[in-house]
ROVEXKE-878664 format. One record per residue (C-alpha): x, y, z; residue in one letter. Coordinates in steps of 0.001 Angstrom, whole numbers, plus 524288, in hexadecimal, padded with zeros to 5 digits. Layout:
<sites>
<site c1="X" c2="Y" c3="Z" r="A"/>
...
</sites>
This chain:
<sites>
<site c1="80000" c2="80000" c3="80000" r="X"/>
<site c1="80365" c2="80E2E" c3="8002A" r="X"/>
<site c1="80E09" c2="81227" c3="8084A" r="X"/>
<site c1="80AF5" c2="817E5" c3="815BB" r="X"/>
<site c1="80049" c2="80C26" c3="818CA" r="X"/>
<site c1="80547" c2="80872" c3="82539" r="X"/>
<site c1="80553" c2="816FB" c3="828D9" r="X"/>
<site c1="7F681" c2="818AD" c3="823B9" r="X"/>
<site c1="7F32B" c2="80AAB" c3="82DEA" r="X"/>
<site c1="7F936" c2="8118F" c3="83849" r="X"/>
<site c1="7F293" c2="81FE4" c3="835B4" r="X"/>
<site c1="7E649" c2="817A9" c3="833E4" r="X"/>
<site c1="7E6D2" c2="80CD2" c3="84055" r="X"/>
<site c1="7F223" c2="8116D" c3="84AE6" r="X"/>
<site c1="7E95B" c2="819EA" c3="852FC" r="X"/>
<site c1="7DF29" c2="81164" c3="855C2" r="X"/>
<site c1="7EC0D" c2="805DC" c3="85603" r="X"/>
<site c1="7F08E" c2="80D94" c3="86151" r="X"/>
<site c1="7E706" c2="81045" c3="86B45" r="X"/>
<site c1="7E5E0" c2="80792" c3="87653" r="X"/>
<site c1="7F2EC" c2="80182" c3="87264" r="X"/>
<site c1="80024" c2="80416" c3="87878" r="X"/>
<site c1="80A6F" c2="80770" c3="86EE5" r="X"/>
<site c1="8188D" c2="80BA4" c3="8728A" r="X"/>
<site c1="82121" c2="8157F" c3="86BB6" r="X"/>
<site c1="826B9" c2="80DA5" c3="86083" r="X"/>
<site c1="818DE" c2="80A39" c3="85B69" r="X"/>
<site c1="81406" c2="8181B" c3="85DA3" r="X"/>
<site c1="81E25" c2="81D9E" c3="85463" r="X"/>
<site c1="81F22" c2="81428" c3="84B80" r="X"/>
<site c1="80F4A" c2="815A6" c3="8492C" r="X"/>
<site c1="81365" c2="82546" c3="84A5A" r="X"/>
<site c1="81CFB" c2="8247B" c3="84149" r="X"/>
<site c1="8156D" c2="81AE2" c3="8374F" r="X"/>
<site c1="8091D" c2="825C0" c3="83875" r="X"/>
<site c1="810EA" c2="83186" c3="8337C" r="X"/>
<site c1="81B6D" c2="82CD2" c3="82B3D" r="X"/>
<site c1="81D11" c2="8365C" c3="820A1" r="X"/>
<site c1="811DB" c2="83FBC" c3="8253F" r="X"/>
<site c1="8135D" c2="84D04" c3="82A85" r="X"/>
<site c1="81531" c2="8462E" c3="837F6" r="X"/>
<site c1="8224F" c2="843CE" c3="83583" r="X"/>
<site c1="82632" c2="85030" c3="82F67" r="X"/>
<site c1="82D61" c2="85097" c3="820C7" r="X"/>
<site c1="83881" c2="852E3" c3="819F2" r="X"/>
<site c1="83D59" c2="85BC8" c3="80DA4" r="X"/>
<site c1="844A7" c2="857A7" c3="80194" r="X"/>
<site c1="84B40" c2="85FC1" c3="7FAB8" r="X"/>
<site c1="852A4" c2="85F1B" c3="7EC1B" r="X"/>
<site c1="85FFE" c2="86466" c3="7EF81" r="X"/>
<site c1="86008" c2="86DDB" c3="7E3F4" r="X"/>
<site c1="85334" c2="873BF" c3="7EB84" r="X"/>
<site c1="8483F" c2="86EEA" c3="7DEA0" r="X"/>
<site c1="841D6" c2="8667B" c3="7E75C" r="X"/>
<site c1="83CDA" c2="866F1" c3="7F546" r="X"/>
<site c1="833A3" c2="85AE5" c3="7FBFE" r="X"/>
<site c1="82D1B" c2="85AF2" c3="808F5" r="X"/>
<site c1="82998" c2="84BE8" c3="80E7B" r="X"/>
<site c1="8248C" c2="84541" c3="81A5C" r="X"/>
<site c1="82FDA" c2="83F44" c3="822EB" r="X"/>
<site c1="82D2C" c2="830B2" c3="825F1" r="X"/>
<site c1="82C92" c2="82BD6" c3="83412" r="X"/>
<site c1="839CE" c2="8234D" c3="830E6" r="X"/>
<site c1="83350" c2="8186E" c3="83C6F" r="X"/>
<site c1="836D2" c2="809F3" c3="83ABD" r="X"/>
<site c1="828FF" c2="80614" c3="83B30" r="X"/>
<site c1="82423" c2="80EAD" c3="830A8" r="X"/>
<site c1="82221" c2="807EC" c3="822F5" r="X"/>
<site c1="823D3" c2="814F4" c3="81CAE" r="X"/>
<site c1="83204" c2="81675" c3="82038" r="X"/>
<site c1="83DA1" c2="80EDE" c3="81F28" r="X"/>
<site c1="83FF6" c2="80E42" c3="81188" r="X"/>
<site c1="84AC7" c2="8159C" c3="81224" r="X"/>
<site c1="851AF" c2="8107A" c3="81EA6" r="X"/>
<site c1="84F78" c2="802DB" c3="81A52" r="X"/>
<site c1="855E0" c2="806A1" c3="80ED3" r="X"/>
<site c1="86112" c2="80BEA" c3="81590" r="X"/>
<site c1="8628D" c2="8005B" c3="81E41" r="X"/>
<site c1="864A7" c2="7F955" c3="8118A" r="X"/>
<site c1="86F19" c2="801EE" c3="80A86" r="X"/>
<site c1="87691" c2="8006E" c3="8181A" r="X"/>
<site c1="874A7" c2="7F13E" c3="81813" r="X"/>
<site c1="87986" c2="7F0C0" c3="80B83" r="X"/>
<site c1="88625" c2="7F846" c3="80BBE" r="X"/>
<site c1="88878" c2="7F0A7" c3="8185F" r="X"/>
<site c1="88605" c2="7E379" c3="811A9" r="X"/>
<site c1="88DD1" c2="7D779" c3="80E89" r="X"/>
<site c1="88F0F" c2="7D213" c3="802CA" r="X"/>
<site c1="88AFC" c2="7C481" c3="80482" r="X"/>
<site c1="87E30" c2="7BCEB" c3="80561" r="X"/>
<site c1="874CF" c2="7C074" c3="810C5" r="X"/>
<site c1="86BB6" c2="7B6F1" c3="81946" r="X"/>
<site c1="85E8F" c2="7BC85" c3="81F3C" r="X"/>
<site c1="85A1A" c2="7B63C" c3="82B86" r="X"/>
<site c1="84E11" c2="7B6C5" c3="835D0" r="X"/>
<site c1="84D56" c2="7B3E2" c3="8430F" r="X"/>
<site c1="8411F" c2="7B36E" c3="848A0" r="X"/>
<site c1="83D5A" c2="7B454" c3="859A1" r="X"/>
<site c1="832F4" c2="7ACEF" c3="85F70" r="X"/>
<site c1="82668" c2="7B5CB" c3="85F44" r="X"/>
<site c1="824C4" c2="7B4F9" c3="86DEE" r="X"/>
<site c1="82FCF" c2="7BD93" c3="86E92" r="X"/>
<site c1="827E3" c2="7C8CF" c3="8683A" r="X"/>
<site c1="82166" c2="7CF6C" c3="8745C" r="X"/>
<site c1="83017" c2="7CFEB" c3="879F2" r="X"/>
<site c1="83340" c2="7D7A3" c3="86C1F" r="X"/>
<site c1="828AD" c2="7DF1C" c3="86DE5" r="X"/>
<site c1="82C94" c2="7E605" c3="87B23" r="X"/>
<site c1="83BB3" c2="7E4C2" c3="87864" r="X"/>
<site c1="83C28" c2="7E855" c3="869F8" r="X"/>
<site c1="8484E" c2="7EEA2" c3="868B6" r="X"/>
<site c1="850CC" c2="7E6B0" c3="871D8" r="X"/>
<site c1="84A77" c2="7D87C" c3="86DF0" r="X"/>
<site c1="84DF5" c2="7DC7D" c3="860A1" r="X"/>
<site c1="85BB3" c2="7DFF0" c3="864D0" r="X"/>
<site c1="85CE1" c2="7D1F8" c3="86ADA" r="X"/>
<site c1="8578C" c2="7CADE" c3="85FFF" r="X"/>
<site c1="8616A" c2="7D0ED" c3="85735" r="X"/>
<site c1="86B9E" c2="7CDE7" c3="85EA7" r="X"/>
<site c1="8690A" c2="7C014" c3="860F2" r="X"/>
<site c1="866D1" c2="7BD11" c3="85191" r="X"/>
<site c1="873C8" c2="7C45A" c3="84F9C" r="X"/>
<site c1="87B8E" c2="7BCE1" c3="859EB" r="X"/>
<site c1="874A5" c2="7AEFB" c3="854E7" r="X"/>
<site c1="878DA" c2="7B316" c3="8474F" r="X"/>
<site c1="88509" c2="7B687" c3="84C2F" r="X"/>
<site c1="88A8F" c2="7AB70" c3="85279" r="X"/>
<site c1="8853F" c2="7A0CB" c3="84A33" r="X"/>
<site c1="88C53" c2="7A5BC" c3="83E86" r="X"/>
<site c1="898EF" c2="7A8E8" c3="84674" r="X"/>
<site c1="8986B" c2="79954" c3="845A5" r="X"/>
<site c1="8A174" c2="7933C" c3="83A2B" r="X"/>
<site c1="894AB" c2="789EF" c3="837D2" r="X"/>
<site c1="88E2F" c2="793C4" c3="831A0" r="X"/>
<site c1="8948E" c2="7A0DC" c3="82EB5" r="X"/>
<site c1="8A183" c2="7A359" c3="837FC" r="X"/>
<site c1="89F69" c2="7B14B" c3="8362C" r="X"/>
<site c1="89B4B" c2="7BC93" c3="83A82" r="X"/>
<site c1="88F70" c2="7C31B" c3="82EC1" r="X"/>
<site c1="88775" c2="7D00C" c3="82EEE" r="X"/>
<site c1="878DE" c2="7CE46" c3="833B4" r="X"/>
<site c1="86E46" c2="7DA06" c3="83224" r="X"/>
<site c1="86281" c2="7D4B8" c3="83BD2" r="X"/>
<site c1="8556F" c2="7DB27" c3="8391B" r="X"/>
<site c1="84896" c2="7D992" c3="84417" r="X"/>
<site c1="83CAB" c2="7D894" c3="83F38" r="X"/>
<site c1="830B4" c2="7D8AC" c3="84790" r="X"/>
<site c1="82369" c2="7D38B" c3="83F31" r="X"/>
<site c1="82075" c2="7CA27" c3="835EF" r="X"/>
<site c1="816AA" c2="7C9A3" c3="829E6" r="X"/>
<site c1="80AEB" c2="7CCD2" c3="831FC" r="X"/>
<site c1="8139B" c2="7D99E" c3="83875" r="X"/>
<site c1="81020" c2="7CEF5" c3="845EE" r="X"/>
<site c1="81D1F" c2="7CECC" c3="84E03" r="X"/>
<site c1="8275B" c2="7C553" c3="848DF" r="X"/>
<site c1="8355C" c2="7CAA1" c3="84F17" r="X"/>
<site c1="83FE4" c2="7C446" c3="8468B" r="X"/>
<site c1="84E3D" c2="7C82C" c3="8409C" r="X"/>
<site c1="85307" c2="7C7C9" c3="83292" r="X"/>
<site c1="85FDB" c2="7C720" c3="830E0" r="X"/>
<site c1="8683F" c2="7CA27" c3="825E5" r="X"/>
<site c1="875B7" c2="7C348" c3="82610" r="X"/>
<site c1="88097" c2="7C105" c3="81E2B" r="X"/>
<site c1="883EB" c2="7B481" c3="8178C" r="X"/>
<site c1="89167" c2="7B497" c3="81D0F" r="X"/>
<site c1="899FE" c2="7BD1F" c3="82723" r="X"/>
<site c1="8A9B2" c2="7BF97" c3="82B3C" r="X"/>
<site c1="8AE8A" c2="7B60F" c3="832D6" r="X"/>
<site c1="8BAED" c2="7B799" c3="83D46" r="X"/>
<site c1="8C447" c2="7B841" c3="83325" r="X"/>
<site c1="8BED7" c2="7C346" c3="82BDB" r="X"/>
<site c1="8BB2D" c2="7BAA3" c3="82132" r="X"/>
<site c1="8AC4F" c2="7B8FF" c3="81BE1" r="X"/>
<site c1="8A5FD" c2="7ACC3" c3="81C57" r="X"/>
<site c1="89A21" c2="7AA56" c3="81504" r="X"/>
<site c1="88DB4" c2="7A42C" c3="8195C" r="X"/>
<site c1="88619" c2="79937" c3="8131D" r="X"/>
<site c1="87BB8" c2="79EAF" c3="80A91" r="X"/>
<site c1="87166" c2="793BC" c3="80DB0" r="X"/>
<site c1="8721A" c2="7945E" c3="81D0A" r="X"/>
<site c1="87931" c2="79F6D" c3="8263A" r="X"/>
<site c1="87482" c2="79797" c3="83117" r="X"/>
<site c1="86D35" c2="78D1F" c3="83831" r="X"/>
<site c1="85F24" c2="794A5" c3="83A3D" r="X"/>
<site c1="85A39" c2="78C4C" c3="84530" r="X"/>
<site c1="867EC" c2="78D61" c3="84D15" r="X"/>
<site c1="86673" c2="79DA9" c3="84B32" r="X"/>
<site c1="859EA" c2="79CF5" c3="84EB1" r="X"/>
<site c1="85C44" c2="79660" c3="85C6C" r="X"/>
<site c1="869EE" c2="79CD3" c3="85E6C" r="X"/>
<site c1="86105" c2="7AA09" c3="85C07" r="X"/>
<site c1="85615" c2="7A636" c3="863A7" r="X"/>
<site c1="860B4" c2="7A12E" c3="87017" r="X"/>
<site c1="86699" c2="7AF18" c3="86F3B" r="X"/>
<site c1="85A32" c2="7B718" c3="86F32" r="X"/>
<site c1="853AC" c2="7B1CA" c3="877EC" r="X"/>
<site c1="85EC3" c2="7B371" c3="88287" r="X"/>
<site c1="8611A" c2="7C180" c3="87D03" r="X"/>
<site c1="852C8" c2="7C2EF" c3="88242" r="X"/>
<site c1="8548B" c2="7BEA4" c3="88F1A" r="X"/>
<site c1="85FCA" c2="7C4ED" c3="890B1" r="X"/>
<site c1="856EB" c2="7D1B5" c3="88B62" r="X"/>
<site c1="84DFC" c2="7CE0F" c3="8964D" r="X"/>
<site c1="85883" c2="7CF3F" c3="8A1FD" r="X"/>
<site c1="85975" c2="7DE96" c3="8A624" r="X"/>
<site c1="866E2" c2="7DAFB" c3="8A9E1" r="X"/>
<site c1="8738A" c2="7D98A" c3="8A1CC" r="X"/>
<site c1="87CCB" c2="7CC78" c3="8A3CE" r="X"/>
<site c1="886FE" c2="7D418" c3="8ADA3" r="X"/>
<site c1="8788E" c2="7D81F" c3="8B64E" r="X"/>
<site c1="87654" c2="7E5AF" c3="8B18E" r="X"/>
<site c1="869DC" c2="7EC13" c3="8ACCC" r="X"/>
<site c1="867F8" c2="7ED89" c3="89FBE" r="X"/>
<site c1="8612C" c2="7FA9C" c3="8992F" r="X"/>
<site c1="85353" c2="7F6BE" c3="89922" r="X"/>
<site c1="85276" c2="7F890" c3="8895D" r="X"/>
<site c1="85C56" c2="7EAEE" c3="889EE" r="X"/>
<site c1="85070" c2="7E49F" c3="89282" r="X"/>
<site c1="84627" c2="7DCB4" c3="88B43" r="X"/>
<site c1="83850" c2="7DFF8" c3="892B8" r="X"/>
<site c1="82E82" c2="7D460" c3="892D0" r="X"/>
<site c1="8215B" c2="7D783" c3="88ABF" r="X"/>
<site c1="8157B" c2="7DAE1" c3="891E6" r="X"/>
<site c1="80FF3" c2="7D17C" c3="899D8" r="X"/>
<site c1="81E03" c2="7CA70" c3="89B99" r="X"/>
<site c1="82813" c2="7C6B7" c3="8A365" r="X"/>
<site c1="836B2" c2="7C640" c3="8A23B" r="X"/>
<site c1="836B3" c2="7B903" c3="8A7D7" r="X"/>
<site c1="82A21" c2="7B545" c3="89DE1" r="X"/>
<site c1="8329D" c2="7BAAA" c3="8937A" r="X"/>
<site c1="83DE3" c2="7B2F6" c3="897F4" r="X"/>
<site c1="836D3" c2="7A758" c3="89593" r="X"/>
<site c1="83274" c2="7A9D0" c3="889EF" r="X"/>
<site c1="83FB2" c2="7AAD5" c3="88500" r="X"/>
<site c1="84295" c2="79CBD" c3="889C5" r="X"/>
<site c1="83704" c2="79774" c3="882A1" r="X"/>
<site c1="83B81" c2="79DC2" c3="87513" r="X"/>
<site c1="84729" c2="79715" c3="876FE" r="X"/>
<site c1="842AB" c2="78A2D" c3="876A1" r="X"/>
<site c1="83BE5" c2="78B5D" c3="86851" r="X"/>
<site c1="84055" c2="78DD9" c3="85B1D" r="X"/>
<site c1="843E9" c2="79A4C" c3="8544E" r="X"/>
<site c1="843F4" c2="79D03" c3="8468B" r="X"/>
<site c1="84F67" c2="7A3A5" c3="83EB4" r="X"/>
<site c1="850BF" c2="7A381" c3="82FD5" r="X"/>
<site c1="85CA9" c2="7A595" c3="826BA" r="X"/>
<site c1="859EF" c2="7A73B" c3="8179E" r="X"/>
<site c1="864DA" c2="7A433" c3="80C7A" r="X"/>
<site c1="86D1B" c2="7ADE7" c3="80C35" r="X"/>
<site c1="86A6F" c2="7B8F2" c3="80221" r="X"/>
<site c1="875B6" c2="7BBD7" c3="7F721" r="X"/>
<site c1="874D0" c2="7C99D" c3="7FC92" r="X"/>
<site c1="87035" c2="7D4D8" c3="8062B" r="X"/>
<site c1="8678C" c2="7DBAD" c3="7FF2D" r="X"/>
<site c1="85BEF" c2="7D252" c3="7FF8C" r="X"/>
<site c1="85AA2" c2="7D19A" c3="80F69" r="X"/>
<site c1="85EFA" c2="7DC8A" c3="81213" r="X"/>
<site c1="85187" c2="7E0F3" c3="80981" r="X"/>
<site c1="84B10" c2="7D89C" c3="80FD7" r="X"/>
<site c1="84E79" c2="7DB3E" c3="81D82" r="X"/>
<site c1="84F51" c2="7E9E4" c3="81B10" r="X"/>
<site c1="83F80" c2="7EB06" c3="81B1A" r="X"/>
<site c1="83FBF" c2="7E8F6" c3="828DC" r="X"/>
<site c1="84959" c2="7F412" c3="82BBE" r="X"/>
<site c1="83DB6" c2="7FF79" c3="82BDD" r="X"/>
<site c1="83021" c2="80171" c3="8296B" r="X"/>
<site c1="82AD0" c2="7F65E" c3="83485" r="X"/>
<site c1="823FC" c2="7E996" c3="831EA" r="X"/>
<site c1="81D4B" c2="7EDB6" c3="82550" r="X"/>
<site c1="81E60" c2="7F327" c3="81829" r="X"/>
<site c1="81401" c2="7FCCF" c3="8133D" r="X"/>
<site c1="8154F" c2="7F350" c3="80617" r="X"/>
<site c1="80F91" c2="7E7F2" c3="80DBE" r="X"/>
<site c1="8034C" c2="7EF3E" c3="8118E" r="X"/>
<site c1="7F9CB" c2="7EC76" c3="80536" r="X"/>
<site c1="7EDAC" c2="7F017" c3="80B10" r="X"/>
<site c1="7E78B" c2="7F90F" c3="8151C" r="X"/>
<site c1="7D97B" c2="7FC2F" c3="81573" r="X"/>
<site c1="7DA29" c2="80470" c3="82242" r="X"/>
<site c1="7D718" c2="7F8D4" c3="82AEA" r="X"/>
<site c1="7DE89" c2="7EDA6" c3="8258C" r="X"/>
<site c1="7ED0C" c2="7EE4B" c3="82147" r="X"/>
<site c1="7F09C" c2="7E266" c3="81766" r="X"/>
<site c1="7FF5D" c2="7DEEC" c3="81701" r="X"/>
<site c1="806CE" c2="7D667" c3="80DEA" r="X"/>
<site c1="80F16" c2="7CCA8" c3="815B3" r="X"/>
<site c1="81E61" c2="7D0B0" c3="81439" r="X"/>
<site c1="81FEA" c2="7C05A" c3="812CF" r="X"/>
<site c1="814C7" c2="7BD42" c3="807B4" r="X"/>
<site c1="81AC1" c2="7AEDB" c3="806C9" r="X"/>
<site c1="8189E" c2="7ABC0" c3="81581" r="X"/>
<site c1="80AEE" c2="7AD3A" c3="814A8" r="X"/>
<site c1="7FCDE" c2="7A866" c3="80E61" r="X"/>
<site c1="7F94D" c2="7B570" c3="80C82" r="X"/>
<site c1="7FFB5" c2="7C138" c3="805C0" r="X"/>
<site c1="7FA0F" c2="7CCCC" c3="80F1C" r="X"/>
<site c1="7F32B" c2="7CC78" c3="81FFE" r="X"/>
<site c1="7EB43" c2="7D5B4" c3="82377" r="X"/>
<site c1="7ECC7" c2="7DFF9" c3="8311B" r="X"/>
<site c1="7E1E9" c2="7EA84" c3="836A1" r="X"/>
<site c1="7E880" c2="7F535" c3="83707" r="X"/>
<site c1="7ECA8" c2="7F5A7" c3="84654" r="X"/>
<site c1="7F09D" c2="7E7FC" c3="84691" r="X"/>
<site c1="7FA4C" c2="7EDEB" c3="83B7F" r="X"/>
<site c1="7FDED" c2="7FA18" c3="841DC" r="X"/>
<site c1="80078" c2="7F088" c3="84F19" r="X"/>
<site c1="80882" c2="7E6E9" c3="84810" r="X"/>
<site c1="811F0" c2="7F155" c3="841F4" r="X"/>
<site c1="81191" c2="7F9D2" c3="84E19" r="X"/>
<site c1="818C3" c2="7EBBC" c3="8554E" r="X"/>
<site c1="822BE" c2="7EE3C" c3="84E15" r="X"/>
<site c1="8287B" c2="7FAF8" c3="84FF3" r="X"/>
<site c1="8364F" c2="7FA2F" c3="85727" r="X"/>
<site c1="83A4B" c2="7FDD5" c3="86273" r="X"/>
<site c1="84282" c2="80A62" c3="860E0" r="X"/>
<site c1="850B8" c2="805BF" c3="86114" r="X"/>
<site c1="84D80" c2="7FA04" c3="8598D" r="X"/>
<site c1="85735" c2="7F3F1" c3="85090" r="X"/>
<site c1="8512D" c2="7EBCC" c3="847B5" r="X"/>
<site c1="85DCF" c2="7EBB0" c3="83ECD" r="X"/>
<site c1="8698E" c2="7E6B7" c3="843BD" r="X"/>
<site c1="878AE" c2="7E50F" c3="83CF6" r="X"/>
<site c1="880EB" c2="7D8EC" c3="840EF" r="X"/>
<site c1="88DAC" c2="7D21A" c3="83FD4" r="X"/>
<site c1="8944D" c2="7D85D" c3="83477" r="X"/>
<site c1="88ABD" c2="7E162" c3="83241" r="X"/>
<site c1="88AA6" c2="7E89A" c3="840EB" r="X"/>
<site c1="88FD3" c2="7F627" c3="8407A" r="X"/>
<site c1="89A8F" c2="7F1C0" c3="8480C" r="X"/>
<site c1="8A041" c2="7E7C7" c3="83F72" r="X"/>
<site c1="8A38A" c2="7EE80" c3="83485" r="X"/>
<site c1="8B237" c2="7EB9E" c3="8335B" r="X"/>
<site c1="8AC2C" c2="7DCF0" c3="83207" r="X"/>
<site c1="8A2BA" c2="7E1DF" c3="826F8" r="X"/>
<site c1="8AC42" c2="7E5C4" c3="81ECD" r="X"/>
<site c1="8B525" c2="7DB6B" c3="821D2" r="X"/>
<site c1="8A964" c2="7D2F1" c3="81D48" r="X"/>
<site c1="8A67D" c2="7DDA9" c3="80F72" r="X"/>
<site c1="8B4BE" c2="7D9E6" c3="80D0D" r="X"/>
<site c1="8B2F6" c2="7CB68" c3="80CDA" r="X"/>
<site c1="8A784" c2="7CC90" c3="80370" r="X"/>
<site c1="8AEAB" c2="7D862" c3="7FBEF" r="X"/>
<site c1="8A641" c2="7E410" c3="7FEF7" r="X"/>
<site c1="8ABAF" c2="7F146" c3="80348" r="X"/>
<site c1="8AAE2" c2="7F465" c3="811B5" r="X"/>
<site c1="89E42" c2="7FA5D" c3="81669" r="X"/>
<site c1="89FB8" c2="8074F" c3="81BFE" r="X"/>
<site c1="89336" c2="80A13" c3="82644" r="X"/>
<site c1="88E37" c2="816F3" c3="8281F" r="X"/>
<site c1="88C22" c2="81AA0" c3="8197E" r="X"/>
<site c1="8843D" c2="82850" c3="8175B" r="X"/>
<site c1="876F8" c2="824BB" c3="81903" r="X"/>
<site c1="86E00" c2="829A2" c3="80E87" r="X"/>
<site c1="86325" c2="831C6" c3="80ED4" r="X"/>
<site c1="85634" c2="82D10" c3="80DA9" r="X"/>
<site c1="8536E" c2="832FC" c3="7FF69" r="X"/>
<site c1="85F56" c2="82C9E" c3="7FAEC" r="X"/>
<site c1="85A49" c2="8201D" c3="801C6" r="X"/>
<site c1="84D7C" c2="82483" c3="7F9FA" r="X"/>
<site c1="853B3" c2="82417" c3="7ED0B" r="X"/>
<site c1="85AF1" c2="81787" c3="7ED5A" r="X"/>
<site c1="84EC0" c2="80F8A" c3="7F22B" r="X"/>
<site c1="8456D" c2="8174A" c3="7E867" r="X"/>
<site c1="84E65" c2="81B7B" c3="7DC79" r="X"/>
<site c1="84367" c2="8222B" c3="7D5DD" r="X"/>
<site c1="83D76" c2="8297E" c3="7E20E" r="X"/>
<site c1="83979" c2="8350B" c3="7DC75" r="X"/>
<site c1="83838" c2="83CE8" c3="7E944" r="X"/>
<site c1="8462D" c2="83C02" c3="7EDF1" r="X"/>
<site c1="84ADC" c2="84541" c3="7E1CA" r="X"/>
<site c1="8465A" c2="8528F" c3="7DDA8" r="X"/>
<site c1="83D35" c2="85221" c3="7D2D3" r="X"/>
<site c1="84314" c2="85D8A" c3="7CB02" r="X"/>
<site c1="8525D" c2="85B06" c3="7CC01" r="X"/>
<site c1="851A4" c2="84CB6" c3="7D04A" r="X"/>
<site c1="85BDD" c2="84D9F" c3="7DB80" r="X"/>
<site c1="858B2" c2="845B2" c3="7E6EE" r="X"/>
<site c1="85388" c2="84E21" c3="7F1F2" r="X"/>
<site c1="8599A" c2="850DE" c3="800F1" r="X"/>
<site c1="851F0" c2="85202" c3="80C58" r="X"/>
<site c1="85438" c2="85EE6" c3="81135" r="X"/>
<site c1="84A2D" c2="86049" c3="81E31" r="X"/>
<site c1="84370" c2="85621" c3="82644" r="X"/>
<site c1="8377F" c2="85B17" c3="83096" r="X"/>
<site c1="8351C" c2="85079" c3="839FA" r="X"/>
<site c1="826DE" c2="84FC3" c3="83EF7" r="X"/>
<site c1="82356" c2="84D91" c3="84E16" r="X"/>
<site c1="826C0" c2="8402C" c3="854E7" r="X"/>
<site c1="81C8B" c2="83FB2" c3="85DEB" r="X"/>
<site c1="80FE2" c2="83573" c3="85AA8" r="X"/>
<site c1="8043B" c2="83DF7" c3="85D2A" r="X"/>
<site c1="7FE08" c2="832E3" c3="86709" r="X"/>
<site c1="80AFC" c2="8367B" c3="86E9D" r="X"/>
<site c1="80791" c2="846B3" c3="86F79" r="X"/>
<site c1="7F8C1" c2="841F4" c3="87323" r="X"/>
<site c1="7FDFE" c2="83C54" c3="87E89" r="X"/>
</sites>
């Protein structure tokens, strides 16, 4: 459908969504945000053709996470950077998926349950292919959380992008096997061992040598819970099967990191999914087609605005992460690695372009990022930023 759907369901649904419900601060500017993107709200900015033919004013956009109007651009800059930063070799893409009884822990601890869950695919990933059995060396991982699955119902899982190979202690690259990095099920427990003790560990105020810990590096039980009932829960989970999944490697970067890239910005959905909206019902095309009977489901409106309102992050969130040869702080073993495979070093911290020349090399014909009478691109030259404050916030 048209773009700026999702904000028309929310203009259309979110007040009578909210009342008599209790939302914190991340959903109330996320819905904020989503309600005003590019309208007056949020204030505008002027273009201008530097030899002074050609002067725009537009609407700023609200630049959130959650919005399905933004993103564009910063997904496409995450991209250029993976791509400089790449190695030229072939790529795996895996998923590791948590037990769903874990969720309500998420959903109170969102930014440090994330944290942990990152860290404990890394250091799985990490020490299995330190082993000579299957790699003996040390490769570059990106690790991307997701949140939802085709239904936008809560499905916390990691993709993983790895490379097919990595330096080893002598400096040398090894290559991987392109038909199996590793043994799934053995990740999966060795991940599922290491989580779950990261959790308890998130549970206990105090550090190993008895001192308190800054209460953002606590887990709190969800409502309704104990620590102890929590506790327990973890020993259950670790008594049943989880499920991780590698897929042959691919010949190159550019495919996953597509494919992963979607779930940088713009939240659980793309405004291209919505096909239908009749100001009650919102029709969505499943992201997955081949998984299902069916090529579309069905949501009233506030069971849509609810679903994509579960998944704003917490503020601090990082749902990307770089590891291995890819952390900042292993770059002398990134280029050691470029000169294996005969690439020049990669130099971070390269000028970051502006968002019309971002524009123009997504949409090479874009019209409205040149001046129509001399055709040179345009600058911005003045940005007015609208208020911040949610008028349900000044009511109160």
């Amino acid at each position: 459908m048209k773009a700026g759907i999702v904000q028309q369901i929310f203009n259309d649904h979110f007040e009578e969504y909210r009342k008599g419900r209790i939302l914190d601060g991340r959903q109330w500017r996320a819905a904020w945000d989503i309600m005003t993107c590019q309208t007056p709200e949020k204030g505008f900015h002027v273009d201008e053709c530097p030899n002074g033919d050609y002067r725009v004013i537009l609407p700023n956009s609200c630049k959130n996470r959650s919005c399905p109007q933004c993103g564009s651009t910063e997904t496409q800059l995450w991209l250029e950077r993976r791509r400089s930063q790449a190695l030229d070799c072939p790529y795996f893409h895996g998923v590791i998926t948590i037990s769903h009884d874990l969720h309500p822990i998420w959903a109170v601890n969102r930014r440090l349950f994330t944290g942990l869950m990152m860290q404990s695919a890394w250091h799985s990933l990490r020490e299995m292919l330190a082993d000579l059995r299957w790699l003996g060396g040390l490769p570059g991982v990106i690790a991307v959380f997701q949140s939802w699955d085709d239904h936008l119902n809560k499905h916390c899982h990691l993709h993983l992008i790895i490379t097919a190979g990595g330096l080893n202690d002598d400096g040398r690259w090894v290559s991987a096997k392109k038909d199996m990095l590793v043994y799934t099920p053995a990740l999966a427990s060795k991940f599922r061992g290491k989580f779950l003790d990261y959790l308890k560990e998130g549970f206990n105020p105090l550090t190993k040598t008895g001192r308190r810990k800054p209460s953002d590096q606590v887990l709190t039980p969800p409502p309704g819970k104990s620590v102890q009932q929590c506790l327990n829960l973890l020993n259950k989970l670790g008594r049943v099967s989880w499920h991780a999944e590698i897929k042959p490697a691919y010949e190159h970067a550019n495919g996953v990191f597509k494919y992963v890239g979607r779930y940088i910005r713009r939240g659980p959905i793309s405004e291209k999914r919505i096909v239908g909206y009749d100001g009650d019902t919102v029709t969505i095309a499943y992201a997955h087609p081949e998984k299902h009977d069916q090529l579309t489901f069905k949501l009233d409106a506030q069971t849509f605005i609810r679903r994509l309102l579960d998944h704003v992050p917490e503020k601090g969130t990082h749902l990307v992460r770089s590891y291995g040869l890819f952390h900042p702080t292993q770059l002398e073993k990134l280029n050691l690695a470029r000169a294996c495979l005969g690439q020049k070093a990669y130099i971070p911290g390269i000028e970051r372009p502006t968002t019309i020349e971002l524009l123009r090399q997504m949409f090479p014909d874009l019209s409205e990022t040149r001046c129509p009478h001399c055709g040179e691109i345009l600058r911005t030259v003045f940005v007015y930023r609208g208020g911040h404050t949610e008028p349900w916030r000044l009511a109160a």
